[in-house]
mmCIF file as Biopython writes it, N, C-alpha, C and O atoms, coordinates in Angstrom:
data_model
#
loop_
_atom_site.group_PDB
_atom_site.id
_atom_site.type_symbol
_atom_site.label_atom_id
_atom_site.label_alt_id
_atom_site.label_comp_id
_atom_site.label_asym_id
_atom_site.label_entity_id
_atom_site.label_seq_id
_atom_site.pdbx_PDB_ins_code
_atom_site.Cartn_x
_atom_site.Cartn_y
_atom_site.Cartn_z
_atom_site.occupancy
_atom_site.B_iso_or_equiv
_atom_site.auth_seq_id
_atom_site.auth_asym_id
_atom_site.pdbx_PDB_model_num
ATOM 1   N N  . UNK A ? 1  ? 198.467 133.229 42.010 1.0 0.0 1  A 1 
ATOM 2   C CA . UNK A ? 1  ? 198.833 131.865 41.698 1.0 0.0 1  A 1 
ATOM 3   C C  . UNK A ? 1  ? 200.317 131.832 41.325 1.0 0.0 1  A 1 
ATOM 4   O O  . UNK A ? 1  ? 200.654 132.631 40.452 1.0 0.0 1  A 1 
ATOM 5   N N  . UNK A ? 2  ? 201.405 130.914 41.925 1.0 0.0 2  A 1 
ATOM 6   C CA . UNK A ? 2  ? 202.028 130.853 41.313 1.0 0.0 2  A 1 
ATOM 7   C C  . UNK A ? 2  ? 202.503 129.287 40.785 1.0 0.0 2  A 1 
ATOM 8   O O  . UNK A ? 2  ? 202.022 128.256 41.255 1.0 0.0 2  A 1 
ATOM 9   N N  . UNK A ? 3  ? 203.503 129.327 39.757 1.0 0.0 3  A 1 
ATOM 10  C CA . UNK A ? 3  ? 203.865 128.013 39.081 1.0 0.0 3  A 1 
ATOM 11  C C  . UNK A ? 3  ? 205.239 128.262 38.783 1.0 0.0 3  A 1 
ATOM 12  O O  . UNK A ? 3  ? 205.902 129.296 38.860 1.0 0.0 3  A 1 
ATOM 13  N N  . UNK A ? 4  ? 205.573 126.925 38.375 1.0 0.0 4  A 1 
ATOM 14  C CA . UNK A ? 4  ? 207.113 126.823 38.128 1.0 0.0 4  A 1 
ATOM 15  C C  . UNK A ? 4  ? 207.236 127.172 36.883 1.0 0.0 4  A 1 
ATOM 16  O O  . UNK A ? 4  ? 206.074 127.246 36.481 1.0 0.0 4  A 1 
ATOM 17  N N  . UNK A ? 5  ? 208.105 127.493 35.821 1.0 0.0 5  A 1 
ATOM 18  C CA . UNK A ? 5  ? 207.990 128.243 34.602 1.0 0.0 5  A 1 
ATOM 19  C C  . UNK A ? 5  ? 209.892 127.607 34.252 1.0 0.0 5  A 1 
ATOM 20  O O  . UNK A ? 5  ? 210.757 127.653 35.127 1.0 0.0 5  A 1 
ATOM 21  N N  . UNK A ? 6  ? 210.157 127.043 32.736 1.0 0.0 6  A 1 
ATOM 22  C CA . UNK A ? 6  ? 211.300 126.692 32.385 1.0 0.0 6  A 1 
ATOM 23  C C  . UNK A ? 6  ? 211.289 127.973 31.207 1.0 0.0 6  A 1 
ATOM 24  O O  . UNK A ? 6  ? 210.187 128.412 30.879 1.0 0.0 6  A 1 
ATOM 25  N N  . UNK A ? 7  ? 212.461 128.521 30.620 1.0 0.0 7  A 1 
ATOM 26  C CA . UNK A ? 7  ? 212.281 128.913 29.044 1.0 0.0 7  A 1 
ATOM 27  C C  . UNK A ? 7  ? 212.434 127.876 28.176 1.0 0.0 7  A 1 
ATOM 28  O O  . UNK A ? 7  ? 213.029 126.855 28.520 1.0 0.0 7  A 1 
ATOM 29  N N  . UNK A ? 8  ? 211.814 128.063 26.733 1.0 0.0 8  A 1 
ATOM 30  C CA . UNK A ? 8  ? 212.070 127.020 26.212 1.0 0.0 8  A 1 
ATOM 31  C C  . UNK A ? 8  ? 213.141 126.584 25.865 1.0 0.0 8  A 1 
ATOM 32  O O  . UNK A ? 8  ? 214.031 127.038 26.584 1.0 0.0 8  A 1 
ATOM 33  N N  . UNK A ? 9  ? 213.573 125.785 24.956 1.0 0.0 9  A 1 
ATOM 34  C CA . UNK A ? 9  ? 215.093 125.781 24.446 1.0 0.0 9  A 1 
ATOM 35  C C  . UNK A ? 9  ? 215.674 126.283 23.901 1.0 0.0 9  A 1 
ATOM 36  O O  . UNK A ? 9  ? 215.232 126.274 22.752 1.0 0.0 9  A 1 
ATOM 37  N N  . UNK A ? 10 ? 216.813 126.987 24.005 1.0 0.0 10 A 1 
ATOM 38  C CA . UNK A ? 10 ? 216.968 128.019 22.798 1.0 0.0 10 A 1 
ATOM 39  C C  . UNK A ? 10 ? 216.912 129.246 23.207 1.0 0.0 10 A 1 
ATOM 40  O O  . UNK A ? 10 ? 217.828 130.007 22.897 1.0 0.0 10 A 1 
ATOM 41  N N  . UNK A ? 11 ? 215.709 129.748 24.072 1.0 0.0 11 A 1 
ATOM 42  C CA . UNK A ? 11 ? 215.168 130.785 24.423 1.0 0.0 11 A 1 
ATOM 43  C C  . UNK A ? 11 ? 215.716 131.544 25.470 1.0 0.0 11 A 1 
ATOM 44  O O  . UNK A ? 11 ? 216.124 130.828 26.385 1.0 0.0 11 A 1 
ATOM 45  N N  . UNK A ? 12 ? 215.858 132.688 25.640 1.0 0.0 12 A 1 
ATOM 46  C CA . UNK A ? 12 ? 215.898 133.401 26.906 1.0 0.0 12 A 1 
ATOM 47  C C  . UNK A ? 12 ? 214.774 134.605 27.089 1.0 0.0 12 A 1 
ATOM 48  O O  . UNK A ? 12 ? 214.673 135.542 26.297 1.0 0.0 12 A 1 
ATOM 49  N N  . UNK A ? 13 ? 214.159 134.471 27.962 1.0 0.0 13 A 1 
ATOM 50  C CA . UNK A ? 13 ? 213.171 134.859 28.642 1.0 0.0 13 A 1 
ATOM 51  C C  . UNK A ? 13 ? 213.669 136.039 30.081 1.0 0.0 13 A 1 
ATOM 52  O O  . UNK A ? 13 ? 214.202 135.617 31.108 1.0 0.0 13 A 1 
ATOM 53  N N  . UNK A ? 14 ? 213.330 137.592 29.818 1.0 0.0 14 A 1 
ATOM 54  C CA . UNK A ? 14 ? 213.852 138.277 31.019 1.0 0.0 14 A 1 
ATOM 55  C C  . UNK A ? 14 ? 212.427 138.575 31.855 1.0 0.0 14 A 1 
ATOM 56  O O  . UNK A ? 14 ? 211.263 138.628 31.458 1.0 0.0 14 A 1 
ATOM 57  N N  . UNK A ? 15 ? 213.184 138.795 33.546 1.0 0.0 15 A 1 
ATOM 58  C CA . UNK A ? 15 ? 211.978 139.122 34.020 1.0 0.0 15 A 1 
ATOM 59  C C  . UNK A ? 15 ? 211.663 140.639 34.043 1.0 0.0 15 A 1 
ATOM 60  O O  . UNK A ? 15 ? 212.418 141.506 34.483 1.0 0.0 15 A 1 
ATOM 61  N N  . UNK A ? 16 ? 210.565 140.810 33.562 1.0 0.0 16 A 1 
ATOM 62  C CA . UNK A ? 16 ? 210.576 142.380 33.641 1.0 0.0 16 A 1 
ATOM 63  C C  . UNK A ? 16 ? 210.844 143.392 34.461 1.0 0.0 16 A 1 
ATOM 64  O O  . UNK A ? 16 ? 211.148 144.485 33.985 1.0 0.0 16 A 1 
ATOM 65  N N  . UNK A ? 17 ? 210.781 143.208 35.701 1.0 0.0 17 A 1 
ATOM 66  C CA . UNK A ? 17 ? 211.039 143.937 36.756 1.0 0.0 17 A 1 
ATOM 67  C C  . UNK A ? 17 ? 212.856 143.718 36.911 1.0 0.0 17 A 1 
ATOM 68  O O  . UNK A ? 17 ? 213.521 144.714 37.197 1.0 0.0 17 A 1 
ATOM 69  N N  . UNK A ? 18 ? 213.368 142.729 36.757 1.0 0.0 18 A 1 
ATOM 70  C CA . UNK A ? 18 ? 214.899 143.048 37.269 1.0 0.0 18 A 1 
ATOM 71  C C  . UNK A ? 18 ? 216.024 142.591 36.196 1.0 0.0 18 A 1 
ATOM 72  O O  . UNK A ? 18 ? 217.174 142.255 36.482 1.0 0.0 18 A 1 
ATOM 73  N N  . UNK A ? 19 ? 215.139 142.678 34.184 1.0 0.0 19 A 1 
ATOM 74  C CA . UNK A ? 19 ? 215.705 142.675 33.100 1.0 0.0 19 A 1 
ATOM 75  C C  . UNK A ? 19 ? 216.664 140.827 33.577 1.0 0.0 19 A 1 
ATOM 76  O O  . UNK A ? 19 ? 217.003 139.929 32.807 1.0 0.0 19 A 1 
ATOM 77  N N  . UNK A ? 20 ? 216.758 140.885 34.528 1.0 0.0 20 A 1 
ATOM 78  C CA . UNK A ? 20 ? 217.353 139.138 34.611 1.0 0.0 20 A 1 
ATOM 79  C C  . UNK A ? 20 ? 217.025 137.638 34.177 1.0 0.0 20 A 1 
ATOM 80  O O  . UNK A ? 20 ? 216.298 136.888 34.830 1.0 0.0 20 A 1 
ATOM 81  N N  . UNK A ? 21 ? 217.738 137.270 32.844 1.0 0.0 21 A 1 
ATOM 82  C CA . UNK A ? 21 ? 217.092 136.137 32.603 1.0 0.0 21 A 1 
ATOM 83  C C  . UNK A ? 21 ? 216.523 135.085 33.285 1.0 0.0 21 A 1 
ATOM 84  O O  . UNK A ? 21 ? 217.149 134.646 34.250 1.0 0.0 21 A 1 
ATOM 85  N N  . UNK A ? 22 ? 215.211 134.465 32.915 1.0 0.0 22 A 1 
ATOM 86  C CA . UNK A ? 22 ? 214.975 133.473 33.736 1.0 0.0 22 A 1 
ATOM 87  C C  . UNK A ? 22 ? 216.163 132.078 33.750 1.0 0.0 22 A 1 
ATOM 88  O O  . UNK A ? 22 ? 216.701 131.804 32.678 1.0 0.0 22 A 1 
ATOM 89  N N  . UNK A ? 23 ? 216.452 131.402 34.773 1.0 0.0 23 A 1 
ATOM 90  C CA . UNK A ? 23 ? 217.110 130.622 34.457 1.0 0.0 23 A 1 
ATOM 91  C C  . UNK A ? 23 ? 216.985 129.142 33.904 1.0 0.0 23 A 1 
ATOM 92  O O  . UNK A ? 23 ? 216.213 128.252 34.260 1.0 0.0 23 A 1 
ATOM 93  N N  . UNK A ? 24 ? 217.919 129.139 32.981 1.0 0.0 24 A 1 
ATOM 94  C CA . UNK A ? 24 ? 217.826 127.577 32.036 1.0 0.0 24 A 1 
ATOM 95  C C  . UNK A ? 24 ? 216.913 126.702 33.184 1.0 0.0 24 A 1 
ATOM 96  O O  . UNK A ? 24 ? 215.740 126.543 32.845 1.0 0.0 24 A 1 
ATOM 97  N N  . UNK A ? 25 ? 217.332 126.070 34.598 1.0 0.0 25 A 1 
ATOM 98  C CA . UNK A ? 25 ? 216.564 125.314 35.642 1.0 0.0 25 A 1 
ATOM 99  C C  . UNK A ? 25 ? 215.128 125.567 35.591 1.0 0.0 25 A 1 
ATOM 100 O O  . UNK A ? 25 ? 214.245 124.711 35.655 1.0 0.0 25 A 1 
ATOM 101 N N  . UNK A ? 26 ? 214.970 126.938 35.460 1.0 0.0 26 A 1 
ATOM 102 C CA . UNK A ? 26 ? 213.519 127.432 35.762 1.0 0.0 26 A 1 
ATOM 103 C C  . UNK A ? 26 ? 213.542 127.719 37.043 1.0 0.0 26 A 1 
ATOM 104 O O  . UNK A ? 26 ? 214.308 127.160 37.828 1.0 0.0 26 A 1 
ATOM 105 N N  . UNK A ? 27 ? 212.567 128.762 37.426 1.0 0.0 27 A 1 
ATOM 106 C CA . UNK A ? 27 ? 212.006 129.048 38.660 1.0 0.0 27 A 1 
ATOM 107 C C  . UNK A ? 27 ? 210.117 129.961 39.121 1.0 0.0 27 A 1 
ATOM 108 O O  . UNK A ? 27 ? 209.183 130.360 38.426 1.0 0.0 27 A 1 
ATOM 109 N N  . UNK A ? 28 ? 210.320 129.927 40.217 1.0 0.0 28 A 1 
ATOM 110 C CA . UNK A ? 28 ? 208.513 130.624 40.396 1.0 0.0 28 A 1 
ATOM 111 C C  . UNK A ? 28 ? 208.242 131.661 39.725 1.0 0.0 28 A 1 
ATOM 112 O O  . UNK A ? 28 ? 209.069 132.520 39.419 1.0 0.0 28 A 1 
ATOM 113 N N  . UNK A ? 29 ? 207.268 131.668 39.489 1.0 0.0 29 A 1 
ATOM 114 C CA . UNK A ? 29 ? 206.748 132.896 39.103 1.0 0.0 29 A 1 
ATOM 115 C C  . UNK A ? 29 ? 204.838 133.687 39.659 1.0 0.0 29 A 1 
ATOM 116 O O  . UNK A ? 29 ? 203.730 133.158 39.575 1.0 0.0 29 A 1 
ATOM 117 N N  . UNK A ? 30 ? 205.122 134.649 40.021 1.0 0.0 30 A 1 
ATOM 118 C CA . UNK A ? 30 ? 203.586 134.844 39.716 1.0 0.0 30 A 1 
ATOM 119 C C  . UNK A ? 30 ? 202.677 135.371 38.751 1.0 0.0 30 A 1 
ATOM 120 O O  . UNK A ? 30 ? 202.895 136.390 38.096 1.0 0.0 30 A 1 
ATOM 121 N N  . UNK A ? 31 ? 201.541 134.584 38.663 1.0 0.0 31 A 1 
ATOM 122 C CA . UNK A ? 31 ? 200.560 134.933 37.788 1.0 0.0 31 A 1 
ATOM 123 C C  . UNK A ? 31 ? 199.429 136.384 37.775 1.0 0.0 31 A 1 
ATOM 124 O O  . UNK A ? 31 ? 198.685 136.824 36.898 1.0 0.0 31 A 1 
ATOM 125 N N  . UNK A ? 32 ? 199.705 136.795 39.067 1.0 0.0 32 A 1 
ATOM 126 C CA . UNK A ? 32 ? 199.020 137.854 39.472 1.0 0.0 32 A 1 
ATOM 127 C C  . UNK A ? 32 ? 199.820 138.746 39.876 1.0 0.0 32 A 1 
ATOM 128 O O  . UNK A ? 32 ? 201.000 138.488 40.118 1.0 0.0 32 A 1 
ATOM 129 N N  . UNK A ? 33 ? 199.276 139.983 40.016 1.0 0.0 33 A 1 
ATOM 130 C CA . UNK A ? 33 ? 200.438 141.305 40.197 1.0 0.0 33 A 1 
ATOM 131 C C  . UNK A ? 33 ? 199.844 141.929 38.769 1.0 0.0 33 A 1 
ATOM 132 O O  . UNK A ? 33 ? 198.991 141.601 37.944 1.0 0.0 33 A 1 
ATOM 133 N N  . UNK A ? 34 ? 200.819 143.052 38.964 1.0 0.0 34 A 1 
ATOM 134 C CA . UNK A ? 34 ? 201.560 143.509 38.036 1.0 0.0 34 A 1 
ATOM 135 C C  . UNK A ? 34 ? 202.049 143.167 36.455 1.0 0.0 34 A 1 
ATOM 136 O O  . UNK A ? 34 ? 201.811 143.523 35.301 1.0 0.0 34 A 1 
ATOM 137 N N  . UNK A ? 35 ? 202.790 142.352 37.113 1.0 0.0 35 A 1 
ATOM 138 C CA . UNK A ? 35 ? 204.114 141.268 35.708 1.0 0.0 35 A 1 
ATOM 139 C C  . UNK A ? 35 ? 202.882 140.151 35.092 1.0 0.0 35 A 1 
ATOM 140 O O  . UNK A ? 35 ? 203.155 139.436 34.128 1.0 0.0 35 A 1 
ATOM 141 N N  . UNK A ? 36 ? 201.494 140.095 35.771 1.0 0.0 36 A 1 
ATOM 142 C CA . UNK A ? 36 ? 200.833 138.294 35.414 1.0 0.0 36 A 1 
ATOM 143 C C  . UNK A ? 36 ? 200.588 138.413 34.060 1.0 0.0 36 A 1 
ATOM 144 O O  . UNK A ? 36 ? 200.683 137.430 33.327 1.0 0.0 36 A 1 
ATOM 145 N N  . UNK A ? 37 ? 200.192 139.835 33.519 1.0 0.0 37 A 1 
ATOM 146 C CA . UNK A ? 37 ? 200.038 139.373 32.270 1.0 0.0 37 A 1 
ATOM 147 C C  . UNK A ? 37 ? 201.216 139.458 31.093 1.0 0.0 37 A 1 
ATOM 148 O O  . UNK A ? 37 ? 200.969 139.287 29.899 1.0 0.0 37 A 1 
ATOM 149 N N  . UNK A ? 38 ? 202.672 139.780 31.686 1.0 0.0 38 A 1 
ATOM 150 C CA . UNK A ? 38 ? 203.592 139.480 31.101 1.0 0.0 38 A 1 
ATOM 151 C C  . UNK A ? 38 ? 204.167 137.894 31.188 1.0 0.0 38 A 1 
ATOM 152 O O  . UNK A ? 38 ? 204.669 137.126 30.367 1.0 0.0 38 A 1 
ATOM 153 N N  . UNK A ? 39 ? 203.887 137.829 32.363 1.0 0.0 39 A 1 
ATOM 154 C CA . UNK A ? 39 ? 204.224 136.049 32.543 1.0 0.0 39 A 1 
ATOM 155 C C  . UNK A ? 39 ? 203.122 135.023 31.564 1.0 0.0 39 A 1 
ATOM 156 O O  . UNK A ? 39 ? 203.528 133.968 31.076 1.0 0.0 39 A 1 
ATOM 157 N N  . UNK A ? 40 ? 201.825 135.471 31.392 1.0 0.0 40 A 1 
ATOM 158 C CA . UNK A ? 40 ? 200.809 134.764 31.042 1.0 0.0 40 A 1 
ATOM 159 C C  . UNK A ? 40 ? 201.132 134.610 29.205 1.0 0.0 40 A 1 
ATOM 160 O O  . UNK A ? 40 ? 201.403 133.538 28.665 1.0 0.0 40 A 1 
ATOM 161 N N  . UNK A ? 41 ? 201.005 136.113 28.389 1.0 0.0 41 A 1 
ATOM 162 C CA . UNK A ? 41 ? 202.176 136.289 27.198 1.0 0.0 41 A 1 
ATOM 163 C C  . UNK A ? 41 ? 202.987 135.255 26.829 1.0 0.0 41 A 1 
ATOM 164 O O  . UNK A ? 41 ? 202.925 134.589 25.795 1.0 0.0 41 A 1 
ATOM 165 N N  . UNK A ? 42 ? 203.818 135.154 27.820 1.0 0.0 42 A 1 
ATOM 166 C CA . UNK A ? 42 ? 204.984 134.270 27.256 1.0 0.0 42 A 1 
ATOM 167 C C  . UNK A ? 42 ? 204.910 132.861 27.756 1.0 0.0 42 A 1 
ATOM 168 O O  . UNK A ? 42 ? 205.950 132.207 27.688 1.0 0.0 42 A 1 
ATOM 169 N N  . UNK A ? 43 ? 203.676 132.207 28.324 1.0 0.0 43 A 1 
ATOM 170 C CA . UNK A ? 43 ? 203.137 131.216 28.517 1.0 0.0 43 A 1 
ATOM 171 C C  . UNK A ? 43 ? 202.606 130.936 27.032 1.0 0.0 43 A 1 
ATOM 172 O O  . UNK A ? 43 ? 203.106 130.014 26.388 1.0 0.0 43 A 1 
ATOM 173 N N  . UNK A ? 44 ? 201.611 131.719 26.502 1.0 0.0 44 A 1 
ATOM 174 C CA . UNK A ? 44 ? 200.764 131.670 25.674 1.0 0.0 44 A 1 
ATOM 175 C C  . UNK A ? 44 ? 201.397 131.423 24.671 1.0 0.0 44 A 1 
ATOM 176 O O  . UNK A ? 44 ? 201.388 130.365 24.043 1.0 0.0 44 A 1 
ATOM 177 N N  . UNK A ? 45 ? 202.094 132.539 24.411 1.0 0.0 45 A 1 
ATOM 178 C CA . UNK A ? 45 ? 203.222 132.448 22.709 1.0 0.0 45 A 1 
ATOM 179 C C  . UNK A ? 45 ? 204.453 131.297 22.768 1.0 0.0 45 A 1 
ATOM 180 O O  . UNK A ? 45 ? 205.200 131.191 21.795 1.0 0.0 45 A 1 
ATOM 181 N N  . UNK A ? 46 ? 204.629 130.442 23.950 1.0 0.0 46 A 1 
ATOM 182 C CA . UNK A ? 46 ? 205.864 129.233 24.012 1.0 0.0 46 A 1 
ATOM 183 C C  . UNK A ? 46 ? 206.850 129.525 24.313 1.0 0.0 46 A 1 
ATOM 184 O O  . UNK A ? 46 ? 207.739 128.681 24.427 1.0 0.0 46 A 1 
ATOM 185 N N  . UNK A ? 47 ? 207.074 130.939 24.573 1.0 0.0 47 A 1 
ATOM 186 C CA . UNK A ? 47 ? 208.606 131.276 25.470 1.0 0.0 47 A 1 
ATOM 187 C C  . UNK A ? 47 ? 209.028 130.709 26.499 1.0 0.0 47 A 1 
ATOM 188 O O  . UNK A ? 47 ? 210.203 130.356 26.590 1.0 0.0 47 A 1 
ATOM 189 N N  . UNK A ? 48 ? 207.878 130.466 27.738 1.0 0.0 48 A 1 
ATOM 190 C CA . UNK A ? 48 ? 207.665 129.498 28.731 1.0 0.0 48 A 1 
ATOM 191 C C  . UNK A ? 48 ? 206.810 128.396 28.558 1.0 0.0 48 A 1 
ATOM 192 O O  . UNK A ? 48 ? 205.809 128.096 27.907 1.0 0.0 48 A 1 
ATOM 193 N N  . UNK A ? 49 ? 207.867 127.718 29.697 1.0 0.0 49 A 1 
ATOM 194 C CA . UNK A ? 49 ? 207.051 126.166 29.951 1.0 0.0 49 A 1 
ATOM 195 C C  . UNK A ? 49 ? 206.927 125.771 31.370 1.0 0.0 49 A 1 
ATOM 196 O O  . UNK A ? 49 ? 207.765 125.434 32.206 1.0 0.0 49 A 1 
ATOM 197 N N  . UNK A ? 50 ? 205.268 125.948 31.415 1.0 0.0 50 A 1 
ATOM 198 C CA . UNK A ? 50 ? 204.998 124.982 32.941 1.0 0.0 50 A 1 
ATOM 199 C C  . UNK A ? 50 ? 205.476 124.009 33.306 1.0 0.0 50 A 1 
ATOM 200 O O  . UNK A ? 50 ? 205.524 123.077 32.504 1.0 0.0 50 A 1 
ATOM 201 N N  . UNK A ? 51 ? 205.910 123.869 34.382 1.0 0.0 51 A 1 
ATOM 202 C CA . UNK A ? 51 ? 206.187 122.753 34.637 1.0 0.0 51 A 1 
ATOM 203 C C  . UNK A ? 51 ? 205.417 121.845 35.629 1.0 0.0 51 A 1 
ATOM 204 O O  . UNK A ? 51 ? 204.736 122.442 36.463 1.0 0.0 51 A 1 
ATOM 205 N N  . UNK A ? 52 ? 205.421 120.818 35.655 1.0 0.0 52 A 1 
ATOM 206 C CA . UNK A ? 52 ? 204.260 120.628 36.791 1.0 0.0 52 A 1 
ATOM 207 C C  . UNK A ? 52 ? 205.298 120.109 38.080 1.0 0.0 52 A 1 
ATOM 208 O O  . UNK A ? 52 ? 204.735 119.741 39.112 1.0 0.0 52 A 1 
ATOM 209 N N  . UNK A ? 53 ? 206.322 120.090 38.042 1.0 0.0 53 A 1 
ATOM 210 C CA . UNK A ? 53 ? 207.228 120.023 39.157 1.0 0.0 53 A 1 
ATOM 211 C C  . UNK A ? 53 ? 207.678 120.984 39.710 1.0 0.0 53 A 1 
ATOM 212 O O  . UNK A ? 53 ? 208.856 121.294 39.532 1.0 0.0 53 A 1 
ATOM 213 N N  . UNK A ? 54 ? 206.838 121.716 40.540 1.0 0.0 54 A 1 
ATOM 214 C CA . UNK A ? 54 ? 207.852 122.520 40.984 1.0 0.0 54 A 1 
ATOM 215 C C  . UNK A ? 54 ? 208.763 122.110 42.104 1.0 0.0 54 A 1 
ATOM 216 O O  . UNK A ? 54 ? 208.738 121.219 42.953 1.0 0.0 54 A 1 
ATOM 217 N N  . UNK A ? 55 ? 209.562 123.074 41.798 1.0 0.0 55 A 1 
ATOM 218 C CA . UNK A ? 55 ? 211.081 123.374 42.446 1.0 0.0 55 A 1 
ATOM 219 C C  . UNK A ? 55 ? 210.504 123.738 43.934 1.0 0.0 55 A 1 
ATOM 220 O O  . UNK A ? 55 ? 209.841 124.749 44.167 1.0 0.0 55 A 1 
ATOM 221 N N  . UNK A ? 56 ? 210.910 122.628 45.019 1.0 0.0 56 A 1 
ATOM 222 C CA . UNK A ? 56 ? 211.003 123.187 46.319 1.0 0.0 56 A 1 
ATOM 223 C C  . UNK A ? 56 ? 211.880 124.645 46.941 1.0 0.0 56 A 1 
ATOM 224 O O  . UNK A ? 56 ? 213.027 124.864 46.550 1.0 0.0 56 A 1 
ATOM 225 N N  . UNK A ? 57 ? 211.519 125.129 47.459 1.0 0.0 57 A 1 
ATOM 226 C CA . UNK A ? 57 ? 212.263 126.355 47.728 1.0 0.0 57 A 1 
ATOM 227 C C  . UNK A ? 57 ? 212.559 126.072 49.166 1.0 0.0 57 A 1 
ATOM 228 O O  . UNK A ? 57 ? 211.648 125.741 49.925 1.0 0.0 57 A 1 
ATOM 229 N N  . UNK A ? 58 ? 213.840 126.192 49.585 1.0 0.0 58 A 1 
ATOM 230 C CA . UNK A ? 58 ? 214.535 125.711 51.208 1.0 0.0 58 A 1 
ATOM 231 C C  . UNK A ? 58 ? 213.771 127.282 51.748 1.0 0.0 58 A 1 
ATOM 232 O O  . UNK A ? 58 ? 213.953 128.182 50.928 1.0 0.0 58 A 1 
ATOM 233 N N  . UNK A ? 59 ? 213.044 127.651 52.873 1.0 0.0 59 A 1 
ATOM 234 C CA . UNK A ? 59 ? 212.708 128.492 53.921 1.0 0.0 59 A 1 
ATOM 235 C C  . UNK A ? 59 ? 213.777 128.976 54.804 1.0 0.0 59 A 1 
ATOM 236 O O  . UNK A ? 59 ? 214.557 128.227 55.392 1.0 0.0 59 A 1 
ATOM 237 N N  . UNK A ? 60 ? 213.779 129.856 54.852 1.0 0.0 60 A 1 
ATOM 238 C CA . UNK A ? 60 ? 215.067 130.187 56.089 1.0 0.0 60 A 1 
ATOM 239 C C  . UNK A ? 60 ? 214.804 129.515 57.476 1.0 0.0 60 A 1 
ATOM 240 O O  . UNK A ? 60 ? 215.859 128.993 57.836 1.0 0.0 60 A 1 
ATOM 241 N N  . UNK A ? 61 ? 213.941 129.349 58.276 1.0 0.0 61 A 1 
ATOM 242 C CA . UNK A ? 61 ? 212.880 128.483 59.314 1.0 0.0 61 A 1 
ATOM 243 C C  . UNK A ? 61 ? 213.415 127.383 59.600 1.0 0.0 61 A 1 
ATOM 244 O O  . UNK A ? 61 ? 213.768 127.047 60.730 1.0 0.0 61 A 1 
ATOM 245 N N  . UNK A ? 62 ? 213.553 126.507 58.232 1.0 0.0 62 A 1 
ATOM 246 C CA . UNK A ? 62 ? 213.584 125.199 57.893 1.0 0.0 62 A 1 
ATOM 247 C C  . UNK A ? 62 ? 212.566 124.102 58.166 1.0 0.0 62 A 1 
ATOM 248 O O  . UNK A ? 62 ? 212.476 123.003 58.713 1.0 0.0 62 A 1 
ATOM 249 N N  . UNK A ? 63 ? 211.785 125.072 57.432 1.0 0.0 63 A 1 
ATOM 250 C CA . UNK A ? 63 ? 210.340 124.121 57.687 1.0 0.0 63 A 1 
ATOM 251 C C  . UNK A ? 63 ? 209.725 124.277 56.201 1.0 0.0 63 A 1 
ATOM 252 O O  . UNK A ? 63 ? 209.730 125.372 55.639 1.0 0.0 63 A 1 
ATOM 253 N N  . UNK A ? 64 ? 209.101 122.907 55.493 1.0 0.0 64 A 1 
ATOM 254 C CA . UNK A ? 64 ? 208.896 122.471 54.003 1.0 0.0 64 A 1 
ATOM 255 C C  . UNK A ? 64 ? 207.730 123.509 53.732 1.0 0.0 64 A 1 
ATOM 256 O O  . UNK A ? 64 ? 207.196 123.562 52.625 1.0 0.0 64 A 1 
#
């Protein structure tokens, strides 16, 4: 599953695999893998915030 994910305010949030903060905008994430129950964590405790908009992502293709 994935979802769009903001940090909260204030907050910086890294991704575990490439130590790179998530960014202020927010972006995808997945819930499964590896990382889901690090992503799920910082869902839980308010580090992250769902968003229910996610962010379109442009395809190289150019198809939605």
């Amino acid at each position: 599953m994935i979802v769009f994910v903001k940090p909260k305010d204030g907050l910086m949030v890294r991704d575990p695999k490439t130590k790179v903060p998530i960014p202020a905008e927010g972006m995808n994430i997945a819930l499964s893998g590896a990382d889901g129950t690090y992503w799920r964590r910082r869902i839980k405790d308010g580090s992250l915030i769902v968003s229910p908009n996610k962010k379109e992502e442009k395809r190289k293709d150019g198809v939605k």
